[in-house]
N, C-alpha and C positions, 0 to 999 in steps of 0.2 A: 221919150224917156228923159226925165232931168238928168240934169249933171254934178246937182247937188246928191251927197247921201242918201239914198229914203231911210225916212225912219219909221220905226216901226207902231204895226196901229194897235199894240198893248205893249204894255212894258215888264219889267225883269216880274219873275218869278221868286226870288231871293234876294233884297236890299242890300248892299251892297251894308258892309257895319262900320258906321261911323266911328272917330277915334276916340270919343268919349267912351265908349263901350270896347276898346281891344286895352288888355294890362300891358304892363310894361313889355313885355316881352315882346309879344305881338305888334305891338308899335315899335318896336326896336326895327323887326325883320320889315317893320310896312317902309320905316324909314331907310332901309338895308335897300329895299326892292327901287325906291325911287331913285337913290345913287345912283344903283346897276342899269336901271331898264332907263331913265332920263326923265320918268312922269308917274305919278301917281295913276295906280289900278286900277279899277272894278275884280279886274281878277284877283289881286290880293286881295280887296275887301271882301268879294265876296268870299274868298277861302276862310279868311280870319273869324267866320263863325266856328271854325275847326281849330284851334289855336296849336296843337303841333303839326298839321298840314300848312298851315303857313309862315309857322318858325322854321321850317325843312323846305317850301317852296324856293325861294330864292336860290339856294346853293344849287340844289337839285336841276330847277331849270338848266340855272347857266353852264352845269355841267354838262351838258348836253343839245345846246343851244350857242353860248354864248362864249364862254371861256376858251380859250387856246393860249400857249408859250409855257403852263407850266410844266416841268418833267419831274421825271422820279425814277428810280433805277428800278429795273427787272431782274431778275435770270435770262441770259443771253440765249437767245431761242436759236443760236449756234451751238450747240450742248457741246460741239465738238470744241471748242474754246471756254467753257465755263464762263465762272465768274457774273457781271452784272456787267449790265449795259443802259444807256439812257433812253428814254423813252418816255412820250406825252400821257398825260393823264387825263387828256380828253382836247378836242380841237382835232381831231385826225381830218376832217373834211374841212375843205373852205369853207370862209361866211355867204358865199356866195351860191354854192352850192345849196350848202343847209336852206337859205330863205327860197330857192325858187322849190326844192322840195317840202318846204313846209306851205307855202304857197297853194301850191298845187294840189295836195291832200286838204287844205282845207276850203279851196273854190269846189275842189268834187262835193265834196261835205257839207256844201252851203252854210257851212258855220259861219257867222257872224260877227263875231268880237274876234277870233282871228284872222278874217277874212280882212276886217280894216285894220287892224293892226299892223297886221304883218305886211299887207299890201305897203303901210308906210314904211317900215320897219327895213321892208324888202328891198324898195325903191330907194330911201337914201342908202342902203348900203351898198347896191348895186354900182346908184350913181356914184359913189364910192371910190371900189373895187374896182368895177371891171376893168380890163388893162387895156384904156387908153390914154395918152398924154392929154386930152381935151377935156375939160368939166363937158361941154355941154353936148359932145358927144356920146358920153359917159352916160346922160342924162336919157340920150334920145336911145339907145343900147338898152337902157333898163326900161323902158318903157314898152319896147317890145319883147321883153323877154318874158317880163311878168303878162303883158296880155294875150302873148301867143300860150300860154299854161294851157287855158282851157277857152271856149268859148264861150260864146251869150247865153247857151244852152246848158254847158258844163259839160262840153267832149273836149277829152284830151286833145291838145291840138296842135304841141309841141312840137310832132315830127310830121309835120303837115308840110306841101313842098314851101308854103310862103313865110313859113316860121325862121326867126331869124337864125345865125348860124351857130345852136347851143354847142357845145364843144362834147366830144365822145362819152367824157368825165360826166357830165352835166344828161346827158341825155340818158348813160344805164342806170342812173340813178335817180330820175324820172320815171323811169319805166320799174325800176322795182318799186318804188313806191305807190303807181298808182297802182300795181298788182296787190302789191301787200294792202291796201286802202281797199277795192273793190272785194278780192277775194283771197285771203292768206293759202288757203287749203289748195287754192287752183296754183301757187307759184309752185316751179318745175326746178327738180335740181339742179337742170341744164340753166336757168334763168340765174338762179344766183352763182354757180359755178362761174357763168358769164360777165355775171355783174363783179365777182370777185377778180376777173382775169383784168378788166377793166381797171379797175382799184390799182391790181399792182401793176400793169402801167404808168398809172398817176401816185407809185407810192416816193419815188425817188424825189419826182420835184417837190413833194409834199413834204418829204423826212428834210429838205432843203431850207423850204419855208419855216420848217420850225430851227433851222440853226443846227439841227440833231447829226448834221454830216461833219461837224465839226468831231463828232465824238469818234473813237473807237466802236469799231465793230457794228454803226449801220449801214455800210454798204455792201452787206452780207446776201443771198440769195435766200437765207433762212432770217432775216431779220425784215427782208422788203414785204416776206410775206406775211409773219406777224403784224405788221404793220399796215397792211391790205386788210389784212380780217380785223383790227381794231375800229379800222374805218368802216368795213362792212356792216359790225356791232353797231357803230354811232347811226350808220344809215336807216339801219330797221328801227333800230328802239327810237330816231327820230321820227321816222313816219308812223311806227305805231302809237308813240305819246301823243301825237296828234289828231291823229285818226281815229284811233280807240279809245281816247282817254279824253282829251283837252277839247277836242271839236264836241264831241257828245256832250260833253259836263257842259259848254258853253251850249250847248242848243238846247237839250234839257234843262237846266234854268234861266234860262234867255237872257243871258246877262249881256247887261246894255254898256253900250259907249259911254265915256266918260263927258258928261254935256255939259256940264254946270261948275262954273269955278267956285260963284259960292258952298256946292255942294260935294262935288267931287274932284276940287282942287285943282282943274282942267278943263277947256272945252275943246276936247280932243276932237271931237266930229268937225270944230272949223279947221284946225289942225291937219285933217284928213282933206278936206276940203277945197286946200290951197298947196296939200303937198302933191297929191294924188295925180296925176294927168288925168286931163276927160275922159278919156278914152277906156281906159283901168276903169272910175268910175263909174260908169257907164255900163259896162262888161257885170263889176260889180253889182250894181244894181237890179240888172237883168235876171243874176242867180239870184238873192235876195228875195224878189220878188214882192207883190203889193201890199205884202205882211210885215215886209223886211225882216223879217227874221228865216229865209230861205224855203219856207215853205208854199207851196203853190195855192195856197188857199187857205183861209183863216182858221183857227182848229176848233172842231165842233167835238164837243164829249160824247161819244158813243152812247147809244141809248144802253139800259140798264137789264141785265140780263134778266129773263124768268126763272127763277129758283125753280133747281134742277127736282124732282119730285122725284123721294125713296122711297122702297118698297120695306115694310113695317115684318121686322122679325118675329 
């Protein structure tokens, strides 16, 4: 198996729209997205043949991806004190959490454009993040966290005994997304009732990190649980925008990595290349597979059906 990316042995379904052809607008939000995300798309290009799906792209993502600190006042979900209370407008889960559950829903998915993406995406945030005083600690930490997700094969593989030591927070929140990813109808009440009890455990240090303990009225029993369920919200609608929504659209129009500076203002596959550990790479590759677009075999068009023969009134 290389160590390099494979790439794949046809290419996008949908050309990616250059900026001579997006109006002002749409160049605006392409320019918007490069700020936020750190590189020019495929995914915005290729949205931008939709032009208010990609003026609304950016905000939308990072709402639920990307964004955390800002607040805004509620109704005190203490009713017995009234009034308003502060509260986030999105960011309720770590960045750390978020990328090993977006991760992970999109290795099952063998989607492709997220699968390298976020893998890098993932990795420096981790190496980041994670709480330890060492970079390079940090480094060797996110490395196995993202390749214990899932295997060579794409079985979960998280809570395997050699998986390293994901934290209580980190692991119900694995587990309900690879349910909610596999089969939504099979999750059990007891599963997310669980997943929620979990939440409000980790709601106090959470309401912490965002500065929100400064305020009046969040260190309420009725406010840690609000606060549990907004997180619960962020966690599904994160694994389902990617599962049901982002991973498909990316596998269904095979949109490709960003390869070519003169063409795509990036050549993010070396990027991926020299960020990625072998190891990731490698795992990656393995889902991928010799199509590199994640399918186990190249796709053949179904032969043409025989016109179904009616019987004459």
């Amino acid at each position: 198996m290389t160590d390099e990316l494979v790439i794949p042995t046809t290419g996008t379904r949908v050309p990616p729209l250059p900026r001579s052809r997006m109006n002002p607008d749409v160049e605006a939000a392409y320019e918007l997205s490069i700020a936020t995300w750190g590189i020019p798309s495929n995914l915005f290009r290729t949205m931008a043949h939709h032009p208010a799906l990609a003026i609304t792209e950016v905000p939308y993502a990072n709402s639920v991806i990307f964004d955390a600190g800002e607040l805004t006042d509620i109704p005190n979900p203490d009713t017995e004190h009234g009034s308003t209370v502060r509260y986030p407008t999105s960011g309720f889960l770590d960045r750390v959490t978020k990328e090993l559950v977006i991760n992970v829903v999109s290795l099952l998915n063998r989607s492709r454009y997220s699968m390298t993406h976020h893998t890098v995406i993932g990795y420096n945030t981790l190496s980041e993040l994670l709480p330890h005083p060492d970079p390079e600690t940090r480094a060797r930490m996110a490395e196995q966290m993202l390749l214990h997700l899932v295997d060579e094969h794409g079985n979960p593989a998280f809570d395997q005994p050699d998986a390293p030591p994901y934290t209580p927070l980190h692991l119900a929140c694995l587990h309900l997304a690879v349910a909610t990813q596999a089969h939504p109808h099979a999750v059990t009440d007891d599963q997310v009732r669980d997943t929620h009890h979990v939440l409000l455990d980790h709601a106090p240090a959470a309401i912490t990190a965002h500065g929100l303990d400064e305020y009046p009225g969040t260190d309420t029993p009725a406010y840690h649980n609000a606060y549990a369920t907004g997180m619960l919200v962020e966690l599904t609608w994160l694994a389902v925008h990617f599962s049901g929504l982002l991973n498909t659209w990316f596998t269904v129009l095979h949109t490709y990595d960003e390869a070519s500076v003169p063409d795509d203002e990036i050549d993010f596959i070396a990027v991926y290349n020299t960020t990625v550990p072998t190891s990731i790479r490698r795992r990656n590759n393995a889902l991928l597979g010799p199509t590199g677009w994640g399918n186990t075999h190249p796709h053949t068009a179904p032969a043409p059906r025989e016109p179904v023969a009616t019987s004459e009134r």
